[in-house]
C-alpha positions as CSV (number, residue, x, y, z in Angstrom):
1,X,126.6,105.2,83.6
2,X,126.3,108.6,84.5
3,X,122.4,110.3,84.8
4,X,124.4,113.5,82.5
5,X,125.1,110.6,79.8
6,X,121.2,109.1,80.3
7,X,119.3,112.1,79.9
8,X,122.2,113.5,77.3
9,X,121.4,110.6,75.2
10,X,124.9,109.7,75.6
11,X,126.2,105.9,75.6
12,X,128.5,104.7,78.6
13,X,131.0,103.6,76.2
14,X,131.7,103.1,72.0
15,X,129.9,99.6,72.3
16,X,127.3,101.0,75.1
17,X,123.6,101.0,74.2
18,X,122.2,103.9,72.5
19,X,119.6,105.7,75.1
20,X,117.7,107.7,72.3
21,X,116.1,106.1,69.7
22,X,115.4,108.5,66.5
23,X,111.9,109.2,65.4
24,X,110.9,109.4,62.4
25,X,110.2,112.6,60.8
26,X,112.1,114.9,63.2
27,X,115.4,117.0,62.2
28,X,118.5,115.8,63.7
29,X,120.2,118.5,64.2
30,X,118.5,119.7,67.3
31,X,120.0,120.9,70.3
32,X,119.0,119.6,73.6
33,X,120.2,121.0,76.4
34,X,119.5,118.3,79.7
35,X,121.8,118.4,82.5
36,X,121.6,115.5,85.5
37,X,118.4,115.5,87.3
38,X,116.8,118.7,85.6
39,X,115.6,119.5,81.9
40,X,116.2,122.3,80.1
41,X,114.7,122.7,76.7
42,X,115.9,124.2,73.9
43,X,113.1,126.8,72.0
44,X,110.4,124.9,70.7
45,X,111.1,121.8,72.2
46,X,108.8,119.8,74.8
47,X,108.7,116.6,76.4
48,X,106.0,114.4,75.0
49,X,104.5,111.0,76.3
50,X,105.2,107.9,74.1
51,X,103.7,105.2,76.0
52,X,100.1,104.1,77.3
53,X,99.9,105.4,81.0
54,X,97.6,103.2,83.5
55,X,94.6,105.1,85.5
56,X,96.4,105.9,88.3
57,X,99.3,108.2,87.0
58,X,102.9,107.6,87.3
59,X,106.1,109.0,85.6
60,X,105.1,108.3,81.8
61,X,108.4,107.0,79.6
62,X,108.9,110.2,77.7
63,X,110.9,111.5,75.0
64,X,112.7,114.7,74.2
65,X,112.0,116.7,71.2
66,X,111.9,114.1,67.9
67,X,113.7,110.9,70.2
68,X,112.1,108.8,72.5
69,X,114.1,107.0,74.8
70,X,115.9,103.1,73.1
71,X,114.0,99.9,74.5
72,X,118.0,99.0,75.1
73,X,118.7,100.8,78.2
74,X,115.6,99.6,79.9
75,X,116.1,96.3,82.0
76,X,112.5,94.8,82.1
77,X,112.8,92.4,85.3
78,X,109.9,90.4,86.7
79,X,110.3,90.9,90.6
80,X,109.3,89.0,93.4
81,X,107.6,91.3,96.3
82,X,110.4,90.4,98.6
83,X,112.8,91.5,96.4
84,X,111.1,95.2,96.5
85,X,112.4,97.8,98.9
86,X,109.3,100.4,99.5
87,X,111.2,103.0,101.3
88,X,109.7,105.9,99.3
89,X,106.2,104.6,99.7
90,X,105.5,107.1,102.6
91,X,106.3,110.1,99.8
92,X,103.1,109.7,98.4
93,X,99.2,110.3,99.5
94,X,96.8,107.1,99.4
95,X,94.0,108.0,97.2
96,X,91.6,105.3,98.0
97,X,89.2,106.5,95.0
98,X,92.1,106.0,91.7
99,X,93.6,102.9,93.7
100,X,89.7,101.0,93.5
101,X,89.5,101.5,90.1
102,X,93.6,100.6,89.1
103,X,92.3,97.3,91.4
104,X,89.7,97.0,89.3
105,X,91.5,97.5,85.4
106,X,94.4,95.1,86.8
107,X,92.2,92.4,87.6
108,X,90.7,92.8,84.2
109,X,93.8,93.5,81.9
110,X,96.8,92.6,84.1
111,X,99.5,95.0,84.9
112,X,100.5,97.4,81.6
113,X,102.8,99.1,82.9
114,X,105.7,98.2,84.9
115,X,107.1,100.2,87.9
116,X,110.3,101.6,87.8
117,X,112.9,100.3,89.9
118,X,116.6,101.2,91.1
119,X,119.1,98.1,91.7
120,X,120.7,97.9,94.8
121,X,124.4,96.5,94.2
122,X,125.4,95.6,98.0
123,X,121.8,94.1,98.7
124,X,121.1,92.7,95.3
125,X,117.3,94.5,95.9
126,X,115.3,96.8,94.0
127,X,114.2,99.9,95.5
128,X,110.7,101.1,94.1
129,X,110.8,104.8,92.7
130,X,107.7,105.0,91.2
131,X,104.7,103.0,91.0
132,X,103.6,101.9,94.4
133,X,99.8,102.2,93.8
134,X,100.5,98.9,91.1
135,X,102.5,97.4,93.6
136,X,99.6,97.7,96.5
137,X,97.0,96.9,93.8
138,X,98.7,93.9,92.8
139,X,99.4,92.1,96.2
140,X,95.9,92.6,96.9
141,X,94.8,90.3,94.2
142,X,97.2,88.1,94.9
143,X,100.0,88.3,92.1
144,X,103.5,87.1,92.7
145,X,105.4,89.2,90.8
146,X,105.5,92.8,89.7
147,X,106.9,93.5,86.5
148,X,109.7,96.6,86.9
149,X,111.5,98.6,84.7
150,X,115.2,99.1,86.2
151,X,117.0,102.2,85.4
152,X,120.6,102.9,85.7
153,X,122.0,105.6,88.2
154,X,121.3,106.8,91.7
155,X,118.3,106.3,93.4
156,X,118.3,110.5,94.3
157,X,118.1,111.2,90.6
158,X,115.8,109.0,89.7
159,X,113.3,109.7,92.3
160,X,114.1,113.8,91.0
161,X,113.4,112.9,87.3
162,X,110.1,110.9,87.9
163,X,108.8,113.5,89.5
164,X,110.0,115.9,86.3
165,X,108.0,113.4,84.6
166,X,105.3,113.4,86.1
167,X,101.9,114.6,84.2
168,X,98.9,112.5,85.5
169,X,97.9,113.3,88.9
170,X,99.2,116.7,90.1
171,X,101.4,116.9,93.3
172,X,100.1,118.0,96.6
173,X,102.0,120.8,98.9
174,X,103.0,118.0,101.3
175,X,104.0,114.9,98.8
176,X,106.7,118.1,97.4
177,X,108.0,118.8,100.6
178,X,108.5,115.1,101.6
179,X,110.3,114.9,98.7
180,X,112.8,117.6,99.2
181,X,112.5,116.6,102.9
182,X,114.0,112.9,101.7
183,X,116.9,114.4,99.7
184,X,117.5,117.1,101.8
185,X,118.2,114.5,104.8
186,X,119.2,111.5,103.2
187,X,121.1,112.4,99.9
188,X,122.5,115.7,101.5
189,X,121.2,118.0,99.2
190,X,121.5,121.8,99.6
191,X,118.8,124.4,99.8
192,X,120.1,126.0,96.4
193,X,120.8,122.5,95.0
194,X,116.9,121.4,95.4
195,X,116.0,125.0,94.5
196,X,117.7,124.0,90.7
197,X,116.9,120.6,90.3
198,X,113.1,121.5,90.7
199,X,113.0,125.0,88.8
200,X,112.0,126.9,91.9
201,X,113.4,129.4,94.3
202,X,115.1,128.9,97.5
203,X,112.3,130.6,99.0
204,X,110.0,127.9,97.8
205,X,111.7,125.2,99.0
206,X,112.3,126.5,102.5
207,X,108.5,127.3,103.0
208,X,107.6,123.5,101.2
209,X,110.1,122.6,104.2
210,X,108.7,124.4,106.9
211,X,105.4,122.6,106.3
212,X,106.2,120.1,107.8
213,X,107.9,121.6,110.8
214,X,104.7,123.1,111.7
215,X,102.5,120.2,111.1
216,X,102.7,117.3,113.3
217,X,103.8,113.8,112.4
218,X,100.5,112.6,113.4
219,X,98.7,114.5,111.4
220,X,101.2,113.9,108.3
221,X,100.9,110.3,108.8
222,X,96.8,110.5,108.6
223,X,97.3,113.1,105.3
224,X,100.1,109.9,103.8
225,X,96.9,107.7,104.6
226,X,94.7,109.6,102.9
227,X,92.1,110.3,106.1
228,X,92.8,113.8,106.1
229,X,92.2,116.1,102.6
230,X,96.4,117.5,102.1
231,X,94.9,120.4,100.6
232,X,93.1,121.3,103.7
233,X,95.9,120.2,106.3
234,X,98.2,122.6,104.7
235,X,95.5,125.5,104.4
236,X,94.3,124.7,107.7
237,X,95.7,122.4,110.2
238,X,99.0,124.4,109.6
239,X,98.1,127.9,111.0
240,X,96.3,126.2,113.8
241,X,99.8,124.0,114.8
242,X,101.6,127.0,114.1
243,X,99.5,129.1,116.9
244,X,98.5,126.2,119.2
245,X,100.6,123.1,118.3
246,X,98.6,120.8,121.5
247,X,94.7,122.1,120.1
248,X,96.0,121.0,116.6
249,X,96.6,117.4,118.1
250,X,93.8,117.4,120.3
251,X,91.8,118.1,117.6
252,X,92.7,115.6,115.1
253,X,92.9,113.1,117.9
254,X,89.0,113.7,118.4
255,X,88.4,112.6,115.7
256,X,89.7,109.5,115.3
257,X,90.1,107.5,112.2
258,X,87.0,109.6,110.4
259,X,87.9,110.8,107.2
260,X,87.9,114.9,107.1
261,X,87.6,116.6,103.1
262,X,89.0,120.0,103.3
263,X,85.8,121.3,104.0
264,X,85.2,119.5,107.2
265,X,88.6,121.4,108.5
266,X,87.8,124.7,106.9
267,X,84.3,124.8,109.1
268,X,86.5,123.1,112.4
269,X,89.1,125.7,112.0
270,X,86.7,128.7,111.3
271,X,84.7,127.4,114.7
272,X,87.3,127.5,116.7
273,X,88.8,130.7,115.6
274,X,86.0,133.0,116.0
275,X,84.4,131.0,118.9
276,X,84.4,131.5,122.9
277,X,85.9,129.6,125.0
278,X,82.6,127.6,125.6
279,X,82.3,126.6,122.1
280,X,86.5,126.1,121.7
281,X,85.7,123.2,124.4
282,X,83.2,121.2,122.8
283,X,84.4,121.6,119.3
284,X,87.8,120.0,121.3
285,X,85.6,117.4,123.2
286,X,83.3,116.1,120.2
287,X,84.4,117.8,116.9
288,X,82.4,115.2,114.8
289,X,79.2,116.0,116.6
290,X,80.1,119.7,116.3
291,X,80.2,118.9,111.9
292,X,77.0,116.8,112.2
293,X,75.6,119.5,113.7
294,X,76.7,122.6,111.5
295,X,76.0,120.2,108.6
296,X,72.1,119.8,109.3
297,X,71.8,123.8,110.5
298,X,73.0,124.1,106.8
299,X,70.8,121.7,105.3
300,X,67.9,122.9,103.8
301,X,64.3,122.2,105.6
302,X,63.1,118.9,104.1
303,X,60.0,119.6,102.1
304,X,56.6,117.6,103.3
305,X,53.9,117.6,100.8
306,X,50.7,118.8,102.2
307,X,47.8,116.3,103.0
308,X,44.2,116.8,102.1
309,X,43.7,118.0,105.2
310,X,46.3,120.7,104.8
311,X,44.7,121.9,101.3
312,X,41.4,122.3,102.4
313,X,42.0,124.3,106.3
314,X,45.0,126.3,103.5
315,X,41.4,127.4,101.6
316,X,39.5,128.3,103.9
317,X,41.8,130.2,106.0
318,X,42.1,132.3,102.8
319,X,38.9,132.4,102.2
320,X,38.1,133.8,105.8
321,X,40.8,136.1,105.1
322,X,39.6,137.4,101.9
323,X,36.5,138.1,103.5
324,X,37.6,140.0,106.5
325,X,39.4,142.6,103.9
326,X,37.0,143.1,101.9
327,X,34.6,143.3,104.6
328,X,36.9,146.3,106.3
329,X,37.0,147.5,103.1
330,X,33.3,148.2,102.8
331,X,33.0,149.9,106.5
332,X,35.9,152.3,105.5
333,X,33.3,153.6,102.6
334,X,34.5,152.2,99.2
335,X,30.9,151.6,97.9
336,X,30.2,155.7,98.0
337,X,33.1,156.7,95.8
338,X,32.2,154.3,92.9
339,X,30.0,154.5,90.0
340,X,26.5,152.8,89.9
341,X,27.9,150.1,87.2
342,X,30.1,149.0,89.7
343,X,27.9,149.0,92.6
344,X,25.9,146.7,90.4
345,X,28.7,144.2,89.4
346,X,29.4,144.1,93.0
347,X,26.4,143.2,94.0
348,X,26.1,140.1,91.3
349,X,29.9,139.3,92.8
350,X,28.6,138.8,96.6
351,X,25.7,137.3,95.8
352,X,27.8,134.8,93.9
353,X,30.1,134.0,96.7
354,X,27.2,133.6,99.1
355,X,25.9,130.9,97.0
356,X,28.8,129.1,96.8
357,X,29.6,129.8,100.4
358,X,25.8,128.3,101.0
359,X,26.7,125.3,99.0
360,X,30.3,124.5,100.6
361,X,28.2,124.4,104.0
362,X,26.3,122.0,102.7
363,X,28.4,119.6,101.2
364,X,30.4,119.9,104.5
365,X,27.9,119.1,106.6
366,X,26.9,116.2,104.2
367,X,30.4,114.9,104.8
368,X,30.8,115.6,108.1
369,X,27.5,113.1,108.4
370,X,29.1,110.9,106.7
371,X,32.2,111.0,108.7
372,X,30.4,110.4,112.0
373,X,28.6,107.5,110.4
374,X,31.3,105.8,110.0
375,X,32.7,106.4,113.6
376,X,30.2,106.4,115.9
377,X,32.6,106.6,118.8
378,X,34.0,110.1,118.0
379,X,30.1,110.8,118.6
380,X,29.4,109.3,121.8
381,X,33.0,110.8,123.6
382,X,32.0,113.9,122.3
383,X,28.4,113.4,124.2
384,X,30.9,112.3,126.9
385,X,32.9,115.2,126.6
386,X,29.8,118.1,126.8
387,X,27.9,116.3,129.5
């Protein structure tokens, strides 16, 4: 069966199955344009999701204005991992985050729904097109099987309409151009051709391309593993392999397996842009030390609470100060420009403060008894200390 007849909605033959199933409540009478590969909508029209999609995205089964595709066309085949052929796997970006938590829902509920598969006739295996997140997720707790959903066609068009289809998780700038990279090399598709098939121009395509021309395969092999943010390698890593392809690998090689977000990069590539030769050097001899360090000048100061201590030498230093002013304040001649009424309210005010200045003294000479009391050593290395 042709992929023109699958996404058409036409059968393979007067007795073939029926790929479009009728919903209820829709006209029939609509026209929907779809060629091989690439939908085109009629006004008014838009593809809709009709199954339950599992937390870690995939291409959802979808239909196409008022028909959703028949149960009849879709093979549903309980696979054995050696039967699997993960050649695409290295299309995609780990994301160790969604993958914990699939691991987690298909330990709980078992596997929802199945990957989608592509029969190989000379081999007699099944090449995974989409779903290799459930296939990792299930080997790790131990499963035998995967269930698979095998579509009809070429394995080129179905990895093109999956990706039409797909509406969970979006695409990163690198898991596109690996994409086109694979059809471009292996299926022998044209500039203009991918251009079509993705609704795009051939501009886009060729810079999508050029990505990874610039960007070491390294590096792209870290961003596939998910060590290295693909947002920032393509905002960041590429410009600097584009102007010094060696610092870009020296740089990443630094760092080891360490796991760099986008921001890590943006401050790496901003340091070594604007700085000197001195600081180009370290940054290229320890560029994790150099982010430990920017990290903690950005930090802010921890706050300490103050001790009791603290509080009380904070008081009296402002109460020294206090006194100071006003006492320059009363040598520069205030008191003669004021009225008698406020000669007499300051003179009530000091002889307030001097009283409770007299009875701080004393309670702090109380305490300070107290104090040496209690340690009679601090008294006698004192003696000590003045003799």
């Amino acid at each position: 069966m042709l992929w023109s007849e699958f996404w058409s909605g036409r059968s393979a033959g007067a007795n073939g199955p029926e790929l479009w199933a009728k919903r209820s409540g829709v006209s029939s009478n609509e026209h929907l344009p779809i060629s091989s590969g690439h939908i085109a909508l009629a006004a008014g029209v838009s593809v809709i999701s009709t199954c339950a999609q599992e937390e870690e995205g995939g291409a959802k089964s979808a239909g196409v204005g008022g028909f959703v595709l028949s149960s009849s066309w879709k093979d549903q085949v309980e696979l054995e991992f050696h039967r699997l052929e993960l050649r695409y796997e290295r299309l995609k970006v780990a994301r160790p985050e969604p993958e914990r938590r699939l691991l987690a829902s298909l330990a709980e509920v078992g596997q929802r729904v199945p990957v989608v598969v592509v029969k190989e006739a000379a081999e007699g295996s099944f090449v995974v097109i989409d779903g290799y997140k459930r296939v990792r997720a299930l080997r790790r707790l131990g499963r035998d099987t995967v269930e698979a959903s095998c579509w009809p066609g070429e394995e080129a068009e179905a990895l093109i309409v999956t990706r039409l289809m797909q509406t969970a998780e979006p695409e990163t700038a690198f898991e596109q151009s690996w994409l086109l990279a694979e059809l471009r090399e292996r299926f022998g598709f044209s500039l203009e051709e991918l251009a079509r098939r993705f609704g795009h121009s051939v501009s886009w395509v060729s810079r999508r391309l050029a990505l990874l021309q610039d960007l070491p395969e390294a590096i792209q092999e870290r961003v596939r593993r998910g060590q290295i943010g693909a947002h920032g390698a393509a905002k960041y890593l590429v410009p600097l392999a584009r102007a010094n392809r060696p610092v870009c690998l020296d740089l990443m090689e630094a760092t080891g397996a360490t796991r760099l977000s986008s921001r890590d990069l943006g401050i790496l590539y901003l340091a070594y842009q604007t700085g000197n030769w001195v600081t180009r050097q370290r940054l290229l001899e320890a560029p994790l030390v150099f982010l430990k360090s920017h990290k903690e000048m950005q930090a802010p100061p921890p706050s300490v609470e103050p001790g009791p201590s603290d509080s009380l030498l904070t008081d009296l230093e402002i109460l020294s100060a206090t006194a100071r002013r006003a006492d320059r304040r009363l040598r520069a001649g205030i008191l003669r420009n004021l009225p008698e009424k406020d000669h007499q309210d300051l003179a009530r005010l000091l002889d307030q403060s001097r009283h409770e200045m007299q009875r701080m003294a004393e309670h702090f000479a109380e305490e300070m008894s107290h104090a040496r009391s209690k340690h009679p050593s601090c008294d006698s290395e004192t003696a000590a200390t003045g003799a």
